[in-house]
mmCIF file as gemmi writes it, N, C-alpha and C atoms, coordinates in Angstrom:
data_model
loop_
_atom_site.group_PDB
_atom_site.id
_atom_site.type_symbol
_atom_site.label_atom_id
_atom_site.label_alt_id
_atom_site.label_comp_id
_atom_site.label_asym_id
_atom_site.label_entity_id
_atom_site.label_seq_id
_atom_site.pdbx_PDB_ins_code
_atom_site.Cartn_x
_atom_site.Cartn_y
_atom_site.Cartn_z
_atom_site.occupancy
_atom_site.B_iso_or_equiv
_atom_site.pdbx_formal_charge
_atom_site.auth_seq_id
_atom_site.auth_asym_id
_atom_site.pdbx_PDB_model_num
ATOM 1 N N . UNK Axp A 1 ? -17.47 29.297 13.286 1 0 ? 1 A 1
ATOM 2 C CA . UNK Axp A 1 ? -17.84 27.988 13.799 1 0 ? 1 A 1
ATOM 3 C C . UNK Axp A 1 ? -18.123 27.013 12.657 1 0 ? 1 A 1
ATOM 4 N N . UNK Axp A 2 ? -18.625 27.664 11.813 1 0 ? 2 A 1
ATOM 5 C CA . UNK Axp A 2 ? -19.062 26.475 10.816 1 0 ? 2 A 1
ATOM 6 C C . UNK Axp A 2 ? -17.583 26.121 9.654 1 0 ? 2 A 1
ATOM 7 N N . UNK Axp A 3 ? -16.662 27.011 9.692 1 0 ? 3 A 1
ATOM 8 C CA . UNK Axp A 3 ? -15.381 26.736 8.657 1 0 ? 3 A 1
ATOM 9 C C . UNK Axp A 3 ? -14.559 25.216 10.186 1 0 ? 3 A 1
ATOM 10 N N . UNK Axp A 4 ? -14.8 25.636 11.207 1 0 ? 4 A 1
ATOM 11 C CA . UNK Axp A 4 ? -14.59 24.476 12.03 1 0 ? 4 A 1
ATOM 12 C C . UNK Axp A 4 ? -15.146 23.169 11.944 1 0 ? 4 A 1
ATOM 13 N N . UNK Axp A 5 ? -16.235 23.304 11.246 1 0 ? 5 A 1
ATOM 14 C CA . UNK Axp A 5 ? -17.204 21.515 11.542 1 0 ? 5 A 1
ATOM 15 C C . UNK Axp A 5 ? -16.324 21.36 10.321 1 0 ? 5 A 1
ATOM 16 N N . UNK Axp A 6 ? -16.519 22.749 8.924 1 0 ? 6 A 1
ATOM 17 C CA . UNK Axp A 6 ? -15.643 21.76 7.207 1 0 ? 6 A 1
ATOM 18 C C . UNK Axp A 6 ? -14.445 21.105 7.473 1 0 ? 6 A 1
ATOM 19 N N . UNK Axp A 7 ? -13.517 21.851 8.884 1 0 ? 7 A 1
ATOM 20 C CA . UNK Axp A 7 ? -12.404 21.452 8.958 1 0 ? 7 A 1
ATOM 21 C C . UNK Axp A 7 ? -12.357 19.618 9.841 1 0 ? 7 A 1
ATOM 22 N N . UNK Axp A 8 ? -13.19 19.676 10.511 1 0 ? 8 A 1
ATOM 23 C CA . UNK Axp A 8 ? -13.828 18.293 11.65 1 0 ? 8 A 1
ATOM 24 C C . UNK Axp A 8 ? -14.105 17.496 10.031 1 0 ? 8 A 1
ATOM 25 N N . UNK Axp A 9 ? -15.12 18.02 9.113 1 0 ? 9 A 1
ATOM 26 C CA . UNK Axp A 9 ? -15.298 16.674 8.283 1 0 ? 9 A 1
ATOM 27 C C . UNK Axp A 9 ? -14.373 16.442 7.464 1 0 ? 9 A 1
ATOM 28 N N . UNK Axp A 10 ? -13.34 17.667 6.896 1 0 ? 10 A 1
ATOM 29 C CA . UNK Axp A 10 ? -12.19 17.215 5.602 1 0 ? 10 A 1
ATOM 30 C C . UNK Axp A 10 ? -11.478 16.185 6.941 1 0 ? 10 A 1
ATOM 31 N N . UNK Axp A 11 ? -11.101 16.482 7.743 1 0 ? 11 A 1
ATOM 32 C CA . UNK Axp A 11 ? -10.059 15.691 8.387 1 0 ? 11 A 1
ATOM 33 C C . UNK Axp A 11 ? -10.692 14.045 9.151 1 0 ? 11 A 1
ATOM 34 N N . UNK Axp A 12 ? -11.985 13.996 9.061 1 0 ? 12 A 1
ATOM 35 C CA . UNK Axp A 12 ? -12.086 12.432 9.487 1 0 ? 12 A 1
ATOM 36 C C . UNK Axp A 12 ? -12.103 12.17 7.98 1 0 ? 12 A 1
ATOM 37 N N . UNK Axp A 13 ? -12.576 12.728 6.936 1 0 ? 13 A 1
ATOM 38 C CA . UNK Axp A 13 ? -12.709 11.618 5.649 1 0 ? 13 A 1
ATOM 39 C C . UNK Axp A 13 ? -11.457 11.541 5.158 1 0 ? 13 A 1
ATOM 40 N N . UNK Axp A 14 ? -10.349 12.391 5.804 1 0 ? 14 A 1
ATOM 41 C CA . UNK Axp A 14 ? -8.645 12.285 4.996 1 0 ? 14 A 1
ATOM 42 C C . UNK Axp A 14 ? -8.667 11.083 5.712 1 0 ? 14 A 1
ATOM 43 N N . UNK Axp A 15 ? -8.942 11.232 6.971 1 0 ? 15 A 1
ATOM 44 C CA . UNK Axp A 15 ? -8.526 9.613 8.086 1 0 ? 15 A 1
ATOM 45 C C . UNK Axp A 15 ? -9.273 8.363 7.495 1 0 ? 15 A 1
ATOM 46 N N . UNK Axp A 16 ? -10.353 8.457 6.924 1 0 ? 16 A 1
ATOM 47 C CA . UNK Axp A 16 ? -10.792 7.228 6.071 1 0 ? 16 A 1
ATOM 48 C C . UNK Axp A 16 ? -10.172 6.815 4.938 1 0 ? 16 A 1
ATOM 49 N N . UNK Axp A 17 ? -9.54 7.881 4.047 1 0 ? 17 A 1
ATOM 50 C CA . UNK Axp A 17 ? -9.084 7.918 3.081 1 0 ? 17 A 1
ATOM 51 C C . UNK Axp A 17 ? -7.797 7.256 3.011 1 0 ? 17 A 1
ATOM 52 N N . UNK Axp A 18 ? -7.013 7.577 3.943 1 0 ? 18 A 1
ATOM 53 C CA . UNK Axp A 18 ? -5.66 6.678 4.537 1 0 ? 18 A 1
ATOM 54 C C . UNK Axp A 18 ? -5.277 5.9 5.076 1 0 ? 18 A 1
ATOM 55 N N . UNK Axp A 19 ? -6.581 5.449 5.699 1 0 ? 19 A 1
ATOM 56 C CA . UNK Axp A 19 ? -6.877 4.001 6.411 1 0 ? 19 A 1
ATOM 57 C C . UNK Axp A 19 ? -7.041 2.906 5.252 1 0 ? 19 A 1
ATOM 58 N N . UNK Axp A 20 ? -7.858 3.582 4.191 1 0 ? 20 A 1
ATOM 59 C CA . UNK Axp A 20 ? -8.378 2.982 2.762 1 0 ? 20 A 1
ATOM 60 C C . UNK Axp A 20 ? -7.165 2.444 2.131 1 0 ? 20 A 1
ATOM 61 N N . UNK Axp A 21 ? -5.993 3.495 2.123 1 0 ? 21 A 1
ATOM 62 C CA . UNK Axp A 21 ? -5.361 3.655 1.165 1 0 ? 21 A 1
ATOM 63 C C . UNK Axp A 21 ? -3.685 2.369 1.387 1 0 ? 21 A 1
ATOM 64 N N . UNK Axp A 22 ? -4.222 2.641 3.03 1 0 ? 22 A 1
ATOM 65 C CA . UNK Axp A 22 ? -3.108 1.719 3.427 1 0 ? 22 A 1
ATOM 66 C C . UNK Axp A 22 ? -3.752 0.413 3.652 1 0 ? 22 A 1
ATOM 67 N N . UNK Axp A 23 ? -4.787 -0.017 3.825 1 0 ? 23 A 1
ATOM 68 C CA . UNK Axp A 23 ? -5.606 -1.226 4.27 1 0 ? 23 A 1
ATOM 69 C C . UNK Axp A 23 ? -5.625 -1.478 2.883 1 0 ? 23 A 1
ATOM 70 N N . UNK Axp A 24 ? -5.999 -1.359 1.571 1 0 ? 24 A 1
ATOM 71 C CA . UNK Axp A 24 ? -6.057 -1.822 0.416 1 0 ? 24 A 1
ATOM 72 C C . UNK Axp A 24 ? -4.919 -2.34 -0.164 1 0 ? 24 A 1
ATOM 73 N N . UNK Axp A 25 ? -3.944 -1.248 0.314 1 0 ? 25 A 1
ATOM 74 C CA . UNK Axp A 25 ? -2.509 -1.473 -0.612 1 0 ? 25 A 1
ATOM 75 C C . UNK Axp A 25 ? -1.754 -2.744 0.149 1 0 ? 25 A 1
ATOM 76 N N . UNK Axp A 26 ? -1.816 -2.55 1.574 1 0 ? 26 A 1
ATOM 77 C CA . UNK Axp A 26 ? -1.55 -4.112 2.289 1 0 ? 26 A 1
ATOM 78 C C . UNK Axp A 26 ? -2.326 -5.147 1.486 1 0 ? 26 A 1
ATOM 79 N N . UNK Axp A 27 ? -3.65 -5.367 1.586 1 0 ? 27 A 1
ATOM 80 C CA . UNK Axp A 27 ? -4.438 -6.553 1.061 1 0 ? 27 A 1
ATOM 81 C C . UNK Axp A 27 ? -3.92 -6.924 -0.555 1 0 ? 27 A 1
ATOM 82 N N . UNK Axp A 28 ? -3.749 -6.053 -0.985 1 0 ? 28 A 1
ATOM 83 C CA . UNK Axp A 28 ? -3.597 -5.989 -2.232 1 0 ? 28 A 1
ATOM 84 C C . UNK Axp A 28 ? -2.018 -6.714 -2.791 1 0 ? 28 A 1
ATOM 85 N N . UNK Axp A 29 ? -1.543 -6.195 -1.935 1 0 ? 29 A 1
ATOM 86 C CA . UNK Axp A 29 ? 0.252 -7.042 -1.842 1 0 ? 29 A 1
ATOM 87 C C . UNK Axp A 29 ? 0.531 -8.766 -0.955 1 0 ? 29 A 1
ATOM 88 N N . UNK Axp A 30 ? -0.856 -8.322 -0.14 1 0 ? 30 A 1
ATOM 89 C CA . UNK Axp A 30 ? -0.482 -9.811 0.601 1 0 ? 30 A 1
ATOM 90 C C . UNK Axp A 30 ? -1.475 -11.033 -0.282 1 0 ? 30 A 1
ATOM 91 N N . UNK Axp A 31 ? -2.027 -10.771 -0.997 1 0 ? 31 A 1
ATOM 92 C CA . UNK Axp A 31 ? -2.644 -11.606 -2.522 1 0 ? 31 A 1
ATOM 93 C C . UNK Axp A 31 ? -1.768 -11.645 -3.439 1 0 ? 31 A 1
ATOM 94 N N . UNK Axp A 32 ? -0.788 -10.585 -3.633 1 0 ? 32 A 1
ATOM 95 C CA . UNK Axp A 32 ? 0.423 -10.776 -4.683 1 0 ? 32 A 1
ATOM 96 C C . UNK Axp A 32 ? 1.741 -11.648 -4.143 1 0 ? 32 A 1
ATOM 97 N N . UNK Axp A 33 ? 1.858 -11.608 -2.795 1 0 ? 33 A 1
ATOM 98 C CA . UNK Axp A 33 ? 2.691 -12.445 -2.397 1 0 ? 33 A 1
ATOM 99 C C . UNK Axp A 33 ? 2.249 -13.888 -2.487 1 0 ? 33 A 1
ATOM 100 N N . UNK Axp A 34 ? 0.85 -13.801 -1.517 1 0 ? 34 A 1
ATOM 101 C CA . UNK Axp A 34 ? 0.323 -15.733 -1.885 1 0 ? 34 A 1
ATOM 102 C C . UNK Axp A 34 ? 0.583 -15.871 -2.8 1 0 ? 34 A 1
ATOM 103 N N . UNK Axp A 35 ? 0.696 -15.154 -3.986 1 0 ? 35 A 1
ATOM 104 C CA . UNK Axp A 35 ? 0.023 -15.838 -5.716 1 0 ? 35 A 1
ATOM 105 C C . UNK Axp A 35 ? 1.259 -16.264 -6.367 1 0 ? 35 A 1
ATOM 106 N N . UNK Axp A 36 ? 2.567 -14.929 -5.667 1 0 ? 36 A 1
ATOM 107 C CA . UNK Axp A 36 ? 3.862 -15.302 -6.251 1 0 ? 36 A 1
ATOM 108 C C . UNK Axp A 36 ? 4.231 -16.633 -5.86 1 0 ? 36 A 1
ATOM 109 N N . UNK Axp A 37 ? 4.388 -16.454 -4.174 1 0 ? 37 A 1
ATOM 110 C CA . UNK Axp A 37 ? 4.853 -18.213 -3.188 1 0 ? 37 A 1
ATOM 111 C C . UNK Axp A 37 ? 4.073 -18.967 -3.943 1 0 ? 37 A 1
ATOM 112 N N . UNK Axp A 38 ? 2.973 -19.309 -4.284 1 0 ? 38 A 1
ATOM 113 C CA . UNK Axp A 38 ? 2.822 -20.466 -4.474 1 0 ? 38 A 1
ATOM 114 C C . UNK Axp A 38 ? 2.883 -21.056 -5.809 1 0 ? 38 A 1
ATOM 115 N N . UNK Axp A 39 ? 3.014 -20.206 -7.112 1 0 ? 39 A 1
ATOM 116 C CA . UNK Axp A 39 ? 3.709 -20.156 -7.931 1 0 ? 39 A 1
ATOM 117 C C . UNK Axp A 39 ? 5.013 -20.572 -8.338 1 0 ? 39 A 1
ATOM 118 N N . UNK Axp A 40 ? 5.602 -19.906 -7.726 1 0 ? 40 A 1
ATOM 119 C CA . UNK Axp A 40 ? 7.332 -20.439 -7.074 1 0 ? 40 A 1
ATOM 120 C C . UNK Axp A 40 ? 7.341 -21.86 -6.39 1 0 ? 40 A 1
ATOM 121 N N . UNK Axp A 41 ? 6.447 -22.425 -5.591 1 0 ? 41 A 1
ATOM 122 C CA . UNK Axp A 41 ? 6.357 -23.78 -5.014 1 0 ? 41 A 1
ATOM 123 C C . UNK Axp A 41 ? 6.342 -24.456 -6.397 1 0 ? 41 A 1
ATOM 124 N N . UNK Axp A 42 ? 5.207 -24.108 -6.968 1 0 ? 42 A 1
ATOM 125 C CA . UNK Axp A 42 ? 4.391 -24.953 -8.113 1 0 ? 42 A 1
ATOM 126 C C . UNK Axp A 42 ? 5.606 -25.323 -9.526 1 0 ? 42 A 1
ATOM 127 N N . UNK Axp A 43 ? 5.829 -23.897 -9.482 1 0 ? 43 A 1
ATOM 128 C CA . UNK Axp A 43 ? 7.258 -24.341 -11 1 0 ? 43 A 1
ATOM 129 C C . UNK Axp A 43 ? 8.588 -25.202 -10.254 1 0 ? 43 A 1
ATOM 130 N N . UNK Axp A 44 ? 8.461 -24.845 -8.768 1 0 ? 44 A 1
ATOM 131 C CA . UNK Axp A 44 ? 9.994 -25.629 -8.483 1 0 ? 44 A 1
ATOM 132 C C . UNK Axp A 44 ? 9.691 -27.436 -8.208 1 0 ? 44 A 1
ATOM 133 N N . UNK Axp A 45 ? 8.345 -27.284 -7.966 1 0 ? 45 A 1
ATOM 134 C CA . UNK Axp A 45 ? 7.769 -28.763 -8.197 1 0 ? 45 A 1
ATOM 135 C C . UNK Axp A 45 ? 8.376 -29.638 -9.471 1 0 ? 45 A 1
ATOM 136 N N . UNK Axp A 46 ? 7.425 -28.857 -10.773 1 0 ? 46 A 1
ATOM 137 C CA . UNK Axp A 46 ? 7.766 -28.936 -12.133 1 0 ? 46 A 1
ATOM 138 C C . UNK Axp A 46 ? 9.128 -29.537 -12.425 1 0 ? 46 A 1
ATOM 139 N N . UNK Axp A 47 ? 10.332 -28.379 -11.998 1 0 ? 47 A 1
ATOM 140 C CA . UNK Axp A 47 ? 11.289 -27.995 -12.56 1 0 ? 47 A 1
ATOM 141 C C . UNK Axp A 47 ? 12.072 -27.581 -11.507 1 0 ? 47 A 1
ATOM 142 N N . UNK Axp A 48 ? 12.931 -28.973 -10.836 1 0 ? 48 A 1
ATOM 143 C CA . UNK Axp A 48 ? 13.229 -28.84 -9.276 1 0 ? 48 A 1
ATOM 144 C C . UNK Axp A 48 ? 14.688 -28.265 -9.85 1 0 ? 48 A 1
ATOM 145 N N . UNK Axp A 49 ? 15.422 -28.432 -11.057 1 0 ? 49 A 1
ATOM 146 C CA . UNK Axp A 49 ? 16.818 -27.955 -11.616 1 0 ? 49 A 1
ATOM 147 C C . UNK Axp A 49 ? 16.571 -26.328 -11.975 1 0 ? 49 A 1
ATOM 148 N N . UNK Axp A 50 ? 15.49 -25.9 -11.91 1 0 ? 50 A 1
ATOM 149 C CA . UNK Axp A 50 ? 15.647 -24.673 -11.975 1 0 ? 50 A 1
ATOM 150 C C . UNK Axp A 50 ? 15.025 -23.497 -10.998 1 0 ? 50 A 1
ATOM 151 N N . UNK Axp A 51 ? 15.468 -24.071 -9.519 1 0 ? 51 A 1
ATOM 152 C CA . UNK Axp A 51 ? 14.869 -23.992 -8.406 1 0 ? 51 A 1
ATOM 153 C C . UNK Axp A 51 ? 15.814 -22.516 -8.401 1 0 ? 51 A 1
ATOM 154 N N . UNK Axp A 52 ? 16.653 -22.163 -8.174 1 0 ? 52 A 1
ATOM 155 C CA . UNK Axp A 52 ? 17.986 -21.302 -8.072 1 0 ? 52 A 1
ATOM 156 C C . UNK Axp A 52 ? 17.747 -20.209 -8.461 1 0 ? 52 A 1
ATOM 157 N N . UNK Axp A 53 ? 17.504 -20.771 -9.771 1 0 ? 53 A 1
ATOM 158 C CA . UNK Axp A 53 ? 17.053 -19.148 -10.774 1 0 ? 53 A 1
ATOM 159 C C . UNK Axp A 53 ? 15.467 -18.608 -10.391 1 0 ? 53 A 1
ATOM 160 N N . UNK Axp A 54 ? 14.582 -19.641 -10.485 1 0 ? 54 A 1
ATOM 161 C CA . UNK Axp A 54 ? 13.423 -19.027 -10.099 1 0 ? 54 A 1
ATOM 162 C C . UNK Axp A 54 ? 12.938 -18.298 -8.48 1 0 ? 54 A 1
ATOM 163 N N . UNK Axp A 55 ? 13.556 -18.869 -7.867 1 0 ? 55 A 1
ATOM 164 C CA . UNK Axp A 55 ? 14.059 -18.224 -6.38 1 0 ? 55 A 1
ATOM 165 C C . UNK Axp A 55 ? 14.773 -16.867 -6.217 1 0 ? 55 A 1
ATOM 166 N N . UNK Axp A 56 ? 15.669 -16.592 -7.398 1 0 ? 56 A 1
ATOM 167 C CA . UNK Axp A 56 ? 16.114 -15.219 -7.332 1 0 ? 56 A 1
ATOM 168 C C . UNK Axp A 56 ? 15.712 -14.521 -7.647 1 0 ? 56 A 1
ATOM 169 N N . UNK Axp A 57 ? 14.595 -14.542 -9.077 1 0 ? 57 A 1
ATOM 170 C CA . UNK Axp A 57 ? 13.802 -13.574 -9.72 1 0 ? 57 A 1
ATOM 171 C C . UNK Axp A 57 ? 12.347 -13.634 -8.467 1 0 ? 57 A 1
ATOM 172 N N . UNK Axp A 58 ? 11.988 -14.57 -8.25 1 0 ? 58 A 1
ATOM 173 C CA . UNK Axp A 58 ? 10.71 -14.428 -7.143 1 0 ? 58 A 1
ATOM 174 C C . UNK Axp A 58 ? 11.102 -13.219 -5.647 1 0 ? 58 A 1
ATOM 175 N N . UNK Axp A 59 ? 12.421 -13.511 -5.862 1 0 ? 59 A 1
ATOM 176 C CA . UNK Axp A 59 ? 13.198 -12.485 -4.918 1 0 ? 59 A 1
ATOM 177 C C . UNK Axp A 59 ? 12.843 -11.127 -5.409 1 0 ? 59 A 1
ATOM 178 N N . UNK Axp A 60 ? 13.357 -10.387 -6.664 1 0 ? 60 A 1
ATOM 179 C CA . UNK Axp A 60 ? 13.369 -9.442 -6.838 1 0 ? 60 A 1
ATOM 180 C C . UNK Axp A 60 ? 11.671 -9.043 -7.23 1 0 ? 60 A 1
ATOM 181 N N . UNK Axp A 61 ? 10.838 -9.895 -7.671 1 0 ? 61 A 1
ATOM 182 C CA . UNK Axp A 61 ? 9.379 -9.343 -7.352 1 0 ? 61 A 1
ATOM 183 C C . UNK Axp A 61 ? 9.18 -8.954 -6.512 1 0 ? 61 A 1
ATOM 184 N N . UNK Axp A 62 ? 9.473 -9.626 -5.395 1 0 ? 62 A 1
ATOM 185 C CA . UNK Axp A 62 ? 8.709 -9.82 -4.187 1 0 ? 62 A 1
ATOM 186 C C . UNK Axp A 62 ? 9.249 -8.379 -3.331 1 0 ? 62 A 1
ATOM 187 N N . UNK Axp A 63 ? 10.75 -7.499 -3.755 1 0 ? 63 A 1
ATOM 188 C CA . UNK Axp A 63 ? 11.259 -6.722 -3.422 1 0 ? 63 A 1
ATOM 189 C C . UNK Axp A 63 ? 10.471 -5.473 -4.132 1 0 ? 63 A 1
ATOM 190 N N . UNK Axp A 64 ? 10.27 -5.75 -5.669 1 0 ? 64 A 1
ATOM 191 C CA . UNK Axp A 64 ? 9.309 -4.431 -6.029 1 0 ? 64 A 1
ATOM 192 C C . UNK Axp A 64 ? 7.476 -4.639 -5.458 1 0 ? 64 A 1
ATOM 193 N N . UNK Axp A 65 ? 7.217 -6.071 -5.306 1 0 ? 65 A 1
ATOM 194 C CA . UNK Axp A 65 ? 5.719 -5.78 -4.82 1 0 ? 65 A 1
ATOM 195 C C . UNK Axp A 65 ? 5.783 -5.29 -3.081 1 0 ? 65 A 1
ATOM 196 N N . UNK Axp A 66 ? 6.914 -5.251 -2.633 1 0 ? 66 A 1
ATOM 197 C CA . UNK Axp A 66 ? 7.226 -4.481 -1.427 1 0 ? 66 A 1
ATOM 198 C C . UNK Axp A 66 ? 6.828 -2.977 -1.444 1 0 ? 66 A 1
ATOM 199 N N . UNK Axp A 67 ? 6.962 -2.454 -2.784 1 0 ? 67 A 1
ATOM 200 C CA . UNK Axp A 67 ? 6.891 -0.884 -2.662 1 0 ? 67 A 1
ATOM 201 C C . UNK Axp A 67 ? 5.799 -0.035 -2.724 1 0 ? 67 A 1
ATOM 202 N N . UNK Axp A 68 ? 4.496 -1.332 -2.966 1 0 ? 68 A 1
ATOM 203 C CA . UNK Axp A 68 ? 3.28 -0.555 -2.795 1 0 ? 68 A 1
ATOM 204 C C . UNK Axp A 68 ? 2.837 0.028 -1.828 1 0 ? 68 A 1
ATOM 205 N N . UNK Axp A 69 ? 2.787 -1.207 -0.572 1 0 ? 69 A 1
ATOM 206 C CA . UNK Axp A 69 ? 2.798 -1.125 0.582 1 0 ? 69 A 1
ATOM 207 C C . UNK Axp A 69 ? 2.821 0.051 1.227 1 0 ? 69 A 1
ATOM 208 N N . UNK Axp A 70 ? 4.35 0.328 0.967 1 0 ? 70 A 1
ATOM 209 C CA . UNK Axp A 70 ? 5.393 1.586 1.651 1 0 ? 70 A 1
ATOM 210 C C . UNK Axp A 70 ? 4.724 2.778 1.185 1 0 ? 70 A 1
ATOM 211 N N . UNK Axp A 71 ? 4.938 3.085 -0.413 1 0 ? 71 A 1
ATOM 212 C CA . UNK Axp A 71 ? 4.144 4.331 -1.284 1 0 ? 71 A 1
ATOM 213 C C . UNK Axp A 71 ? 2.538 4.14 -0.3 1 0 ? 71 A 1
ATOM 214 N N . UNK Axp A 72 ? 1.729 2.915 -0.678 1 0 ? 72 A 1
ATOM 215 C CA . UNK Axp A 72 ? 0.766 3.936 0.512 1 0 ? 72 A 1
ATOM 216 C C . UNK Axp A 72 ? 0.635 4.794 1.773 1 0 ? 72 A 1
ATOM 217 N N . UNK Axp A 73 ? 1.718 3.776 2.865 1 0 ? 73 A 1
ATOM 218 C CA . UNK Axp A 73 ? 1.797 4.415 3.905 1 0 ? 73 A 1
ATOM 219 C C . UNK Axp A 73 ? 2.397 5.796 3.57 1 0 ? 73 A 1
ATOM 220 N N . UNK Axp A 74 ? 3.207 5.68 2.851 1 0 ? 74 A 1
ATOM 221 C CA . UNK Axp A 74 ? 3.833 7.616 2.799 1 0 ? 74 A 1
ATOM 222 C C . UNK Axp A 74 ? 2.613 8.351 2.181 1 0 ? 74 A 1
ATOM 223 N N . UNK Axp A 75 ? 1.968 7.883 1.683 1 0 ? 75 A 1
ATOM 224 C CA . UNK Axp A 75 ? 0.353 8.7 1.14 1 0 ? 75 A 1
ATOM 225 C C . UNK Axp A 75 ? -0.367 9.214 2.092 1 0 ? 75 A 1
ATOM 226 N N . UNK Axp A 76 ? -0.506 7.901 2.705 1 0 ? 76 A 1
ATOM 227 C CA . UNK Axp A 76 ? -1.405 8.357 4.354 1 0 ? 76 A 1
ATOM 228 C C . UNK Axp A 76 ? -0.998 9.077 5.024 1 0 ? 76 A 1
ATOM 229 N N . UNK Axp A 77 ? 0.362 9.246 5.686 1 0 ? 77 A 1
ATOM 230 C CA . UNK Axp A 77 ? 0.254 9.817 6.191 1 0 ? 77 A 1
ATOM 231 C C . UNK Axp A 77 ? 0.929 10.859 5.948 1 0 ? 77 A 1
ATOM 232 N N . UNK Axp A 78 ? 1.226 11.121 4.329 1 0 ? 78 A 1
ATOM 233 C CA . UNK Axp A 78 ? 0.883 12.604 4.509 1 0 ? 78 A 1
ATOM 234 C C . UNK Axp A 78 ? -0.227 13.452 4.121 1 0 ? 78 A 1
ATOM 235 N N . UNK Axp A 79 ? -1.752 12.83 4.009 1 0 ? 79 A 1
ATOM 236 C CA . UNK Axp A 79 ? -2.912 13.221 3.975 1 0 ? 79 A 1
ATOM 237 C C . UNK Axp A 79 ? -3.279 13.148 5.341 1 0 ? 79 A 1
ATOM 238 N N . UNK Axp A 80 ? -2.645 12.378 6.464 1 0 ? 80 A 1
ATOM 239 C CA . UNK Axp A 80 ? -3.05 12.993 8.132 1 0 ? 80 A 1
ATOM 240 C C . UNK Axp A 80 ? -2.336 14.107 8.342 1 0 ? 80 A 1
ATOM 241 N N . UNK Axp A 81 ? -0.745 14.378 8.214 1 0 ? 81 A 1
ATOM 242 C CA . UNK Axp A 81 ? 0.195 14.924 8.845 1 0 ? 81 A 1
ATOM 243 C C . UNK Axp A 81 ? 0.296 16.331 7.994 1 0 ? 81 A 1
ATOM 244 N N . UNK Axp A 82 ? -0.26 15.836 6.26 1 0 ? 82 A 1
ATOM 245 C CA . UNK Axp A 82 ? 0.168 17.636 5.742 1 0 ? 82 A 1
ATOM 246 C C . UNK Axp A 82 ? -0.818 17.504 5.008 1 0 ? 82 A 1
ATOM 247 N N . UNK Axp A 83 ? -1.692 17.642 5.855 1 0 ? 83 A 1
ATOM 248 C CA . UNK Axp A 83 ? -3.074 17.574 4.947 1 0 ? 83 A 1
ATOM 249 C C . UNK Axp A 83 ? -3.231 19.073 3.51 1 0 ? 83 A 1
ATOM 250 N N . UNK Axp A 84 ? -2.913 18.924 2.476 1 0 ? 84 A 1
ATOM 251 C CA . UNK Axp A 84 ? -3.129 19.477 1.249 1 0 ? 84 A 1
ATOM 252 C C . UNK Axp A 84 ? -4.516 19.809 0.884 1 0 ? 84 A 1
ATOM 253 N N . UNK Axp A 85 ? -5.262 19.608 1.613 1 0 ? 85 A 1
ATOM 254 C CA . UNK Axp A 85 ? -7.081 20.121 0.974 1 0 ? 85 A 1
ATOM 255 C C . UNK Axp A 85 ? -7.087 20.638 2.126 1 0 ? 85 A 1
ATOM 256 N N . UNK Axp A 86 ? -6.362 21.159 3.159 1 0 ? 86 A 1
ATOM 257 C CA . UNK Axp A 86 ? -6.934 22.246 4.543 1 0 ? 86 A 1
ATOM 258 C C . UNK Axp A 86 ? -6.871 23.308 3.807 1 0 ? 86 A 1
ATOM 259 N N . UNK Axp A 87 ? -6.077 23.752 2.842 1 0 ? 87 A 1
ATOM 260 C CA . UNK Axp A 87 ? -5.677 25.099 2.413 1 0 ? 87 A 1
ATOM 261 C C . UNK Axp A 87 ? -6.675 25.693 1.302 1 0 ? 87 A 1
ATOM 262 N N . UNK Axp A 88 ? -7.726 24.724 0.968 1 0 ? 88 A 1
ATOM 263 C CA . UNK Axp A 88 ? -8.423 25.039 0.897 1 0 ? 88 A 1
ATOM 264 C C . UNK Axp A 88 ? -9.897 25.67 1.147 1 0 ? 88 A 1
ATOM 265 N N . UNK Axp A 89 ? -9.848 25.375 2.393 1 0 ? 89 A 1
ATOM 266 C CA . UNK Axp A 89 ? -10.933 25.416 3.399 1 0 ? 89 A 1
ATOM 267 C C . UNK Axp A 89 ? -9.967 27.313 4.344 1 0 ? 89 A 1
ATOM 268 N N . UNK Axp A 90 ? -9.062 27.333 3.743 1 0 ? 90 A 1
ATOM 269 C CA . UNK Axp A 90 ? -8.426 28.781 4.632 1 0 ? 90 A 1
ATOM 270 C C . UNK Axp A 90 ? -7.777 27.832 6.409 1 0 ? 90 A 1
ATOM 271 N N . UNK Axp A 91 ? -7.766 27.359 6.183 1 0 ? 91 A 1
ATOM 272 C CA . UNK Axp A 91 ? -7.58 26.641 7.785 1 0 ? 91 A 1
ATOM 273 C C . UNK Axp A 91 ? -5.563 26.67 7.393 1 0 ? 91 A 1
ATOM 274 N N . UNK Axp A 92 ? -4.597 26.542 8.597 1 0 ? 92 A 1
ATOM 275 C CA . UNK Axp A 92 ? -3.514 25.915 8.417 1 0 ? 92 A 1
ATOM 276 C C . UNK Axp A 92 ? -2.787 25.173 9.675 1 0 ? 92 A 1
């Protein structure tokens, strides 16, 4: 009974842990996007002839600050779905 409650608490704090992990990594990308957009507004203000080029590279940021996002969610849930610290506890 009691390797049951270790298994009840590893598995709500994995569920905090991946809630964390994906709620941060969102917040964390949707501050990198404001900061890029408005950046990109601000230089094409500046420098309306080099609107083209800076639009394509803001492109390809905006495609790698995409991948945090994603890498968390695949974190999470595979700390819900294959939880790796049960096997420590003897549980499977």
């Amino acid at each position: 009974m009691e390797n049951l409650a270790q298994i009840a608490q590893l598995m709500s704090a994995t569920v905090i842990a991946a809630g964390l992990v994906i709620g941060l990594g969102g917040l964390g990308t949707a501050i990198g996007f404001g900061l890029l957009g408005g950046k990109f507004l601000e230089s094409s203000a500046r420098q309306p002839e080099l609107t083209n080029m800076l639009q394509t590279k803001m492109f390809i940021v905006a495609g790698l600050l995409d991948a945090v996002p994603i890498i968390g969610v695949a974190i999470g849930l595979l700390l819900i779905y294959s939880n790796p610290f049960l096997a420590a506890l003897g549980a499977k």
